[in-house]
MIMI-603790 format. One record per residue (C-alpha): residue in three letters; y, x, z. Coordinates in Angstrom, 3 decimals. Last residue first. Layout:
# MIMI-603790
ALA:Y:X:Z $
...
END
This chain:
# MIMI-603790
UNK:48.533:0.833:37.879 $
UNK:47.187:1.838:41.289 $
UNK:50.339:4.160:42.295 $
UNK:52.781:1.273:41.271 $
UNK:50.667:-1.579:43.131 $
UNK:51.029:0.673:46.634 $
UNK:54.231:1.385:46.304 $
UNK:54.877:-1.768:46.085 $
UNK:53.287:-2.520:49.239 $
UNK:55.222:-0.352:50.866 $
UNK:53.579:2.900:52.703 $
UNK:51.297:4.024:55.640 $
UNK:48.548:1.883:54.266 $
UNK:46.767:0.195:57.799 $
UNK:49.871:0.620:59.732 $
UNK:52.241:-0.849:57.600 $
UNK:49.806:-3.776:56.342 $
UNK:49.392:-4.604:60.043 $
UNK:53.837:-4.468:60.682 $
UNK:54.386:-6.634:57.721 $
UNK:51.222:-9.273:58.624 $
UNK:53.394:-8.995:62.188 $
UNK:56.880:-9.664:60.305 $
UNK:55.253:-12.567:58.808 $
UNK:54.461:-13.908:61.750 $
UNK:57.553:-13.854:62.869 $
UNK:59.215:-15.965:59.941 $
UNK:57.743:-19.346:61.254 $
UNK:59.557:-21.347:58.637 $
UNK:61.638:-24.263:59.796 $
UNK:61.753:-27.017:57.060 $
UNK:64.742:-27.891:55.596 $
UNK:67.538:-30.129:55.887 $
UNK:68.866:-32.353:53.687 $
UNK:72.275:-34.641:54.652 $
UNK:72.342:-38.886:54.969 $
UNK:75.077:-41.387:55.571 $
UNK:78.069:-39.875:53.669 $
UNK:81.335:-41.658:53.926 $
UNK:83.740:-39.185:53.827 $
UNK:85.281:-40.069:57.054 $
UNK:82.166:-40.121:58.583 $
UNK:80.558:-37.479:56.709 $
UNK:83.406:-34.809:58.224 $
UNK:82.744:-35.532:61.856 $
UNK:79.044:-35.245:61.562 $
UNK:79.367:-32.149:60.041 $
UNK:81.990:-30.694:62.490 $
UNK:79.751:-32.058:65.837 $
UNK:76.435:-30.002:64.267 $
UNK:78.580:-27.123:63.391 $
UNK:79.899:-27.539:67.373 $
UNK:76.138:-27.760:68.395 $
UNK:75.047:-24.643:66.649 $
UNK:72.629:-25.287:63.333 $
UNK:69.648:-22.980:63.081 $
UNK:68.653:-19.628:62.530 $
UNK:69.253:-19.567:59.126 $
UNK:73.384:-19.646:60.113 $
UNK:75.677:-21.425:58.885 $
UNK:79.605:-20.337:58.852 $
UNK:82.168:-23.174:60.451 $
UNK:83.961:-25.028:57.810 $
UNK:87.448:-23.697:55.625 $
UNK:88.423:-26.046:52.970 $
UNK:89.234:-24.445:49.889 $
UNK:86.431:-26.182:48.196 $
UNK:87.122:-29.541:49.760 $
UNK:84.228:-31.057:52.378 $
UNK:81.644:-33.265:52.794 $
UNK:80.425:-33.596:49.361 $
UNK:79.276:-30.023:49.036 $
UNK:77.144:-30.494:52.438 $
UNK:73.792:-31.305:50.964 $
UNK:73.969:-27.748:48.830 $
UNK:73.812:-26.198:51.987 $
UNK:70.159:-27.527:53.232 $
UNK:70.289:-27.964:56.744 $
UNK:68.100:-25.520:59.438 $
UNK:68.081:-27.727:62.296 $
UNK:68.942:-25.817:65.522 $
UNK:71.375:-28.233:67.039 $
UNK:70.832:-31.724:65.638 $
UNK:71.298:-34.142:62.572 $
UNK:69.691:-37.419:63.681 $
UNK:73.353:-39.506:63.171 $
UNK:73.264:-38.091:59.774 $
UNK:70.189:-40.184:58.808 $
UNK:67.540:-37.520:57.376 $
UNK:66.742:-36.344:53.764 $
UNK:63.359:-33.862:53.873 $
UNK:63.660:-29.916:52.047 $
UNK:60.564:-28.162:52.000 $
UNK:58.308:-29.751:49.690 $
UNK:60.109:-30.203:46.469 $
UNK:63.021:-28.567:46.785 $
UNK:61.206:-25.602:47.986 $
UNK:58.797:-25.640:45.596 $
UNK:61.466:-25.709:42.722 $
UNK:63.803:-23.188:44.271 $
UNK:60.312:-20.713:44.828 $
UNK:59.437:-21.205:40.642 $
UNK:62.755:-21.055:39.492 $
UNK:64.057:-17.719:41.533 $
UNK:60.504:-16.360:40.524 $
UNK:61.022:-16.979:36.718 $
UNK:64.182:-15.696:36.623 $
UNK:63.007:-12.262:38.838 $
UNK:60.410:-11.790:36.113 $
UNK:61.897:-12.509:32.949 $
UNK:64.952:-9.819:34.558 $
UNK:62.503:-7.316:35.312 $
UNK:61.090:-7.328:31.686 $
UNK:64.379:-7.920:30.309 $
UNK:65.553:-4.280:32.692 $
UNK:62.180:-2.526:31.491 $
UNK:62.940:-2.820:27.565 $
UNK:66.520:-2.097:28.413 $
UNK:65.423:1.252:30.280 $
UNK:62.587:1.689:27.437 $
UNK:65.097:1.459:24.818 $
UNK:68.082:4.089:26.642 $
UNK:64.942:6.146:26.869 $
UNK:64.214:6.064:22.872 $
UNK:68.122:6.663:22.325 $
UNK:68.650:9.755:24.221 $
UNK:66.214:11.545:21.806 $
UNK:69.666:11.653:19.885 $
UNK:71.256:14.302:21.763 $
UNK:69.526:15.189:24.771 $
UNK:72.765:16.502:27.259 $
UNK:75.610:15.282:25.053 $
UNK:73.885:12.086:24.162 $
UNK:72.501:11.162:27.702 $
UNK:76.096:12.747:29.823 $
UNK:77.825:9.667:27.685 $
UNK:74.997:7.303:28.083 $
UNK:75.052:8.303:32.407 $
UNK:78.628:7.880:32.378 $
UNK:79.101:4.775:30.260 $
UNK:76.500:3.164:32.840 $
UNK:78.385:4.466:35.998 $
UNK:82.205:3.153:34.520 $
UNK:79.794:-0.520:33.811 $
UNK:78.906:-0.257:37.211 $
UNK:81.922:0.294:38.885 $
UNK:83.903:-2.284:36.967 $
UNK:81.055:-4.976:38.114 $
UNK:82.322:-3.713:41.586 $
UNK:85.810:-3.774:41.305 $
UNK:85.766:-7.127:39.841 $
UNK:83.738:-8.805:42.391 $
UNK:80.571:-10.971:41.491 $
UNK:78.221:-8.089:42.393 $
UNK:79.076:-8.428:46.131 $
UNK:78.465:-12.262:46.306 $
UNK:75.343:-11.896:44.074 $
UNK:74.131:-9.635:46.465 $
UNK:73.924:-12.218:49.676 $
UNK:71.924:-14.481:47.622 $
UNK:69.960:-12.012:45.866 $
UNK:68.774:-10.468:48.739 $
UNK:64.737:-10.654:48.544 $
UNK:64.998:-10.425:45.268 $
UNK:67.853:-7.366:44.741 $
UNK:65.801:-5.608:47.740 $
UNK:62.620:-5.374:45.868 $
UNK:64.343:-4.089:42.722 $
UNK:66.004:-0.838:45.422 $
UNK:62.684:-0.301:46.706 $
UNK:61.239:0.573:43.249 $
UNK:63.837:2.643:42.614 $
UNK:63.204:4.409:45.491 $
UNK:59.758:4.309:45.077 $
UNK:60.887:6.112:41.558 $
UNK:63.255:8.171:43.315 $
UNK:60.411:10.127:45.158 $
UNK:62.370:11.153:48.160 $
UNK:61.696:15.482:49.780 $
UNK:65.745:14.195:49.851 $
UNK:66.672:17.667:48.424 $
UNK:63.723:18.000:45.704 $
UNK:62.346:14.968:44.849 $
UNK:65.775:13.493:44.939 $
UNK:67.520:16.230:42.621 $
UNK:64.549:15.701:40.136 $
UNK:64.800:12.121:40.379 $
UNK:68.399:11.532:39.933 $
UNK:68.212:10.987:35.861 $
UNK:66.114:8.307:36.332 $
UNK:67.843:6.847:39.184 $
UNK:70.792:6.152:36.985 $
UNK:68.663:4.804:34.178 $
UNK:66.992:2.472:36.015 $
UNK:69.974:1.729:38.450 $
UNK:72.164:0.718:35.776 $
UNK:69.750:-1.664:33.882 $
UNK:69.094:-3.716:36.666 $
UNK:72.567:-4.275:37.832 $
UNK:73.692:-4.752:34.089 $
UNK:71.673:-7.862:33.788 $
UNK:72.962:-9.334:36.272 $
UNK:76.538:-8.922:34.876 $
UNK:75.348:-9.867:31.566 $
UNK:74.078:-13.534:33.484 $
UNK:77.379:-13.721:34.946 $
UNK:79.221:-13.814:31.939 $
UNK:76.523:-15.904:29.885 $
UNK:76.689:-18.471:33.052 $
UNK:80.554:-18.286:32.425 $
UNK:80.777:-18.391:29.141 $
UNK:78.411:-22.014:29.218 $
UNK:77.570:-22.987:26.017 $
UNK:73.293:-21.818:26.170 $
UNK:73.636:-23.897:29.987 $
UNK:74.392:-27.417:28.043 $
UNK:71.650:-26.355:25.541 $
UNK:69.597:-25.645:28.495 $
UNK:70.244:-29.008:30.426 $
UNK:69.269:-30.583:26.795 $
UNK:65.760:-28.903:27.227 $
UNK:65.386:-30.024:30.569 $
UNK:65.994:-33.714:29.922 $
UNK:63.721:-33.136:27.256 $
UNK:61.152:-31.941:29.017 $
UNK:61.661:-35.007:31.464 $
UNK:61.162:-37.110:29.095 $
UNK:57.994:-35.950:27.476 $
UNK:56.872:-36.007:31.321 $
UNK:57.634:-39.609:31.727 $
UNK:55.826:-40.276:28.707 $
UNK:52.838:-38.229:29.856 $
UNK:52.965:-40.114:33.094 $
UNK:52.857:-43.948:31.751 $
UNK:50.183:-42.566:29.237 $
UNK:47.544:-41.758:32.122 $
UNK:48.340:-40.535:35.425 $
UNK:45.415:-37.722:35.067 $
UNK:47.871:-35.451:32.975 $
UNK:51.077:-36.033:35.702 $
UNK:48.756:-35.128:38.561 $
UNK:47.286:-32.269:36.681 $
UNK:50.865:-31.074:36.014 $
UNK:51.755:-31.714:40.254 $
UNK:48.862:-29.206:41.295 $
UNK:49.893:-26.511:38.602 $
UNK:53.219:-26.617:40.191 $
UNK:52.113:-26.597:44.060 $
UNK:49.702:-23.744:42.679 $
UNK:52.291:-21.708:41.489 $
UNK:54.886:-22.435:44.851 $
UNK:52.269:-21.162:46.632 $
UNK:51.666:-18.086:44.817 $
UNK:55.446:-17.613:45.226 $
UNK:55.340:-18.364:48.647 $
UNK:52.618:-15.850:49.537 $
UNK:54.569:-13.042:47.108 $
UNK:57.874:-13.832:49.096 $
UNK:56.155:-13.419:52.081 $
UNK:54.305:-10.072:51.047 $
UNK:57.656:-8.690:49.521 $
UNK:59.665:-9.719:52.828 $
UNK:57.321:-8.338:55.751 $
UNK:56.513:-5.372:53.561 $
UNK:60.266:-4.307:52.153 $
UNK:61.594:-3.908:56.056 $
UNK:57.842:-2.007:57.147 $
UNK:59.227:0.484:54.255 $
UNK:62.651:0.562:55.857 $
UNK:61.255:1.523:58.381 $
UNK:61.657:4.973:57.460 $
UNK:65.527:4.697:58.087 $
UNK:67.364:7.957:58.011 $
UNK:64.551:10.297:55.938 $
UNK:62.815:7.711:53.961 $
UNK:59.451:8.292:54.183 $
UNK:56.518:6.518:51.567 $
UNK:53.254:7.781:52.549 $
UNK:54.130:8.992:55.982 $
UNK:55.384:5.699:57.006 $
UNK:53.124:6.113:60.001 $
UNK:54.622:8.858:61.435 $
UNK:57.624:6.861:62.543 $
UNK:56.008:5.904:65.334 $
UNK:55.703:1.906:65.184 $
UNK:57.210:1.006:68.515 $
UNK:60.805:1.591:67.848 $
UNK:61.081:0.191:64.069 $
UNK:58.425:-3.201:65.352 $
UNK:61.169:-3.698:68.411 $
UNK:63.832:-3.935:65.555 $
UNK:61.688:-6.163:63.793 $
UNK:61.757:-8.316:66.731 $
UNK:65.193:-8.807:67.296 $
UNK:65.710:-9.261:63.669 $
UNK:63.473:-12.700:63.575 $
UNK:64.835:-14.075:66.767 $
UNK:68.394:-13.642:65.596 $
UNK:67.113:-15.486:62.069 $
UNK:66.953:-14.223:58.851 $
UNK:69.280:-12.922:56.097 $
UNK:72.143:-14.724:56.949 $
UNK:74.554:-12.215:56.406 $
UNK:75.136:-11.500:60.332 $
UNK:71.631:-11.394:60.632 $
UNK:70.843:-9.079:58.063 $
UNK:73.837:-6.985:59.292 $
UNK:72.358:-6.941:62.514 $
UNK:68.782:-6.166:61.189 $
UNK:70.461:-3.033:59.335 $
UNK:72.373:-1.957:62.458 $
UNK:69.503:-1.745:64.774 $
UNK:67.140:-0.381:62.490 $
UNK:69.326:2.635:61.737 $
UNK:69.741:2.990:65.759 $
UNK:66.028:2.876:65.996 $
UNK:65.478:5.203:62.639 $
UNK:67.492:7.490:64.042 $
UNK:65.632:7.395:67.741 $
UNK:62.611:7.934:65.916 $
UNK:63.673:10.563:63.847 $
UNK:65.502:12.776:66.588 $
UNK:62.032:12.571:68.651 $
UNK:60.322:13.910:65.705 $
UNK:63.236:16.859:65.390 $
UNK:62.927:17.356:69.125 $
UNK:59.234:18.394:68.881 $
UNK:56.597:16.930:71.295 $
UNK:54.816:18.589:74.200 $
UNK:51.300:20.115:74.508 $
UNK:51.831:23.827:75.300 $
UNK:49.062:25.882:74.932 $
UNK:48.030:28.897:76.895 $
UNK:46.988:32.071:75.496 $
UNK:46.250:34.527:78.975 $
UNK:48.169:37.537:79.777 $
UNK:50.013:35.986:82.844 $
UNK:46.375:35.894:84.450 $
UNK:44.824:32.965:84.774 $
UNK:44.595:31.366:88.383 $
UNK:44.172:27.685:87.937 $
UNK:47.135:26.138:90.464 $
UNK:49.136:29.251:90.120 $
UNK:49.244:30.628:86.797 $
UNK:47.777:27.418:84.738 $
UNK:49.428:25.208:85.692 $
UNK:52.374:27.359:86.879 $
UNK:52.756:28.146:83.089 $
UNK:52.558:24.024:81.581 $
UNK:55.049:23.330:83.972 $
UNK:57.389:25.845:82.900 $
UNK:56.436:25.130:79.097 $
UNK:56.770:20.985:79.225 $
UNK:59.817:20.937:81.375 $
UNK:62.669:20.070:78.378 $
UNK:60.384:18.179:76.312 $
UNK:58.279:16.638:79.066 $
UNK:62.098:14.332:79.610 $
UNK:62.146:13.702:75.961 $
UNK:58.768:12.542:76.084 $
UNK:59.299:10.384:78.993 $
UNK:62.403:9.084:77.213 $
UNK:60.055:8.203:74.289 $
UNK:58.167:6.194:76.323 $
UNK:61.001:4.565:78.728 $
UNK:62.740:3.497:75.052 $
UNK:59.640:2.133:73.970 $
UNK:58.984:0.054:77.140 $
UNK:62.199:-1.245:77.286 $
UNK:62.184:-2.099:73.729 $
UNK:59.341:-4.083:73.950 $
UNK:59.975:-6.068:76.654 $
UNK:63.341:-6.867:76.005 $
UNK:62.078:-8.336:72.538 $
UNK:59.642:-10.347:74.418 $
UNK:61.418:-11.411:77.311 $
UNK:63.782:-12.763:74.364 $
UNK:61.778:-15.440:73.498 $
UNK:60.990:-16.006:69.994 $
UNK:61.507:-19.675:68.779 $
UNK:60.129:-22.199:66.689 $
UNK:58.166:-24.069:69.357 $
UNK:54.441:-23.864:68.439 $
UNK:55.072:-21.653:65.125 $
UNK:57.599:-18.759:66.615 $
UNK:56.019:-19.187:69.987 $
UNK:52.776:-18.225:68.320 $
UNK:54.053:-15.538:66.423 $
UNK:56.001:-13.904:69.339 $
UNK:52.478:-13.799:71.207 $
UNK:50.470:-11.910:68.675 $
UNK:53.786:-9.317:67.563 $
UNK:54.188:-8.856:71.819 $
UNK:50.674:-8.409:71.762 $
UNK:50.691:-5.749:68.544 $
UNK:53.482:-3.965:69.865 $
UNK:52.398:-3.186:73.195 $
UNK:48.773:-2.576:72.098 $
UNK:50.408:0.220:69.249 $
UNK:53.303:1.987:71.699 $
UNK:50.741:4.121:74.479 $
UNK:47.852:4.533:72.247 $
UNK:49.269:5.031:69.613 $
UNK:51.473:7.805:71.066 $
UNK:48.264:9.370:72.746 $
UNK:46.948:9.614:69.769 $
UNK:49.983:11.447:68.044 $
UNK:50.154:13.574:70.341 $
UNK:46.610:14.807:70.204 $
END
């Protein structure tokens, strides 16, 4: 009954502000924040009510039915409130929310806009509704994984037909087209063998690699003790943790690239052989296999999906403009600004939600005495309505959508 009444009070909210924040989001490439106040107003009165019928729920519930219908003190009667442990949850997983989507903001993640309304999704999706895949401080994490994973598969799908699309083109050109293919393959094939005698790529690419690797057979051997204390399968887990490495592998790599870190992991993965051998012996070996066998798989994967997306965006998302056009709000292309300034030279931190005016005055400064006449910016992506296909596919499955291809294969 609760949990009807909760839908039925938080769901229409959500979805209409979701509806209308979406259309803003692609007509003017904003979210308004009379939206995002609206929504967590409104959740926060709810689930203040409920707090409030908490505390009174039995003594009014008593002179109900004592005084105003007459039964006698005898008489079963049932008390419809809600528990403080689900209310606890929900107001967790708010504060949780809160935190994560500033961080993700602060990193550069997504936009202000963007965060503010996921964290209005975390308060007005009852936490219920993750009950497929719950994480016990931040169960929306799962609507989190969604909104990325199912934009980052729609882009990547994209970015595979946009590929296919320009081979025809280069087929049907005739000879002229082939031969300027051929060339290009080569080009490519050289810019490998250049790549192959780089120590450094091979450096980073075996710290990569180690990431993956680590956290298979680490969470392997935690998913008894998960399963039972956390009441967490460590596999979605596990599964959640890969999703997160794609969808943050620019703010990641940062992290990983630190000594102490890298030092960490390799210290974790000599643990976990060491306690392997003495604890299975030999039969240690066969595991350690389909851990590596499962990291290069991963690894093919994520390459070929960095590739893929940085091609397509180059390609159709990113337009040259006149530096005297650059405005406040663009969303500029970083690797257009490496001539503009020294390495150690400090410049004001971008932001994906758009240029501020005084970045937009420092870049303008800096290309005229450097003599630059143009800068790339890219194409403003109307992120909100993604979050709302996230928040649908939460409510209709109860559970990530990875979780969902795991438990059909």
């Amino acid at each position: 009954m609760l949990k009807i009444i909760l839908c039925v009070l938080l769901l229409p909210v959500l979805i209409f502000i979701s509806v209308i924040a979406s259309y803003e989001d692609i007509k003017f490439g904003k979210i308004r924040n009379k939206w995002i106040i609206l929504g967590i107003s409104w959740g926060l009165f709810i689930f203040s009510a409920f707090f409030v019928w908490r505390l009174v729920a039995t003594p009014v519930t008593k002179f109900f039915y004592l005084k105003i219908l007459g039964w006698p003190p005898d008489a079963i009667m049932t008390v419809f409130t809600m528990d403080f442990s689900f209310l606890g949850k929900t107001f967790l997983n708010f504060i949780v929310a809160v935190v994560v989507s500033f961080l993700m903001w602060r990193f550069n993640a997504w936009a202000a806009g963007d965060a503010k309304l996921f964290i209005v999704a975390s308060l007005l999706i009852p936490v219920f509704f993750y009950w497929k895949s719950f994480f016990v401080l931040f169960p929306s994490f799962v609507l989190l994984v969604n909104i990325f994973v199912i934009f980052l598969i729609y882009l990547f799908f994209n970015a595979a037909n946009f590929l296919f699309s320009e081979i025809k083109s280069q087929i049907r050109g005739g000879e002229d087209s082939l031969v300027k293919a051929k060339a290009a393959l080569s080009k490519f094939f050289i810019f490998l063998k250049e790549k192959a005698r780089d120590k450094k790529l091979w450096m980073r690419s075996i710290q990569m690699v180690s990431i993956p690797l680590v956290v298979i057979l680490f969470f392997s051997f935690l998913q008894q003790p998960l399963a039972h204390y956390l009441k967490t399968d460590a596999f979605v887990v596990q599964s959640f943790f890969f999703a997160s490495l794609i969808i943050f592998y620019d703010e990641l790599r940062i992290l990983f690239k630190k000594k102490p870190v890298y030092v960490s992991l390799i210290v974790i993965f000599i643990g976990v052989c060491i306690f392997g051998f003495l604890t299975q012996g030999l039969s240690f070996l066969p595991f350690l296999y389909s851990a590596a066998k499962m990291t290069i798989i991963f690894m093919a994967f994520f390459l070929l999906f960095q590739v893929l997306i940085n091609f397509y965006i180059k390609k159709t998302q990113i337009r040259k403009i006149k530096i005297e056009e650059l405005e406040a709000g663009m969303l500029i292309d970083i690797s257009s600004l490496a001539g503009l300034s020294e390495k150690k030279e400090a410049r004001p931190g971008l932001r994906i939600g758009g240029l501020a005016q005084e970045q937009v005055d420092f870049i303008k400064q800096r290309a005229k005495e450097k003599g630059v006449s143009e800068v790339s910016i890219c194409r403003a992506c109307p992120f909100a309505v993604w979050i709302f296909v996230g928040i649908v596919f939460t409510l209709i499955f109860g559970q990530s959508l990875i979780s969902v291809v795991f438990r059909f294969m």
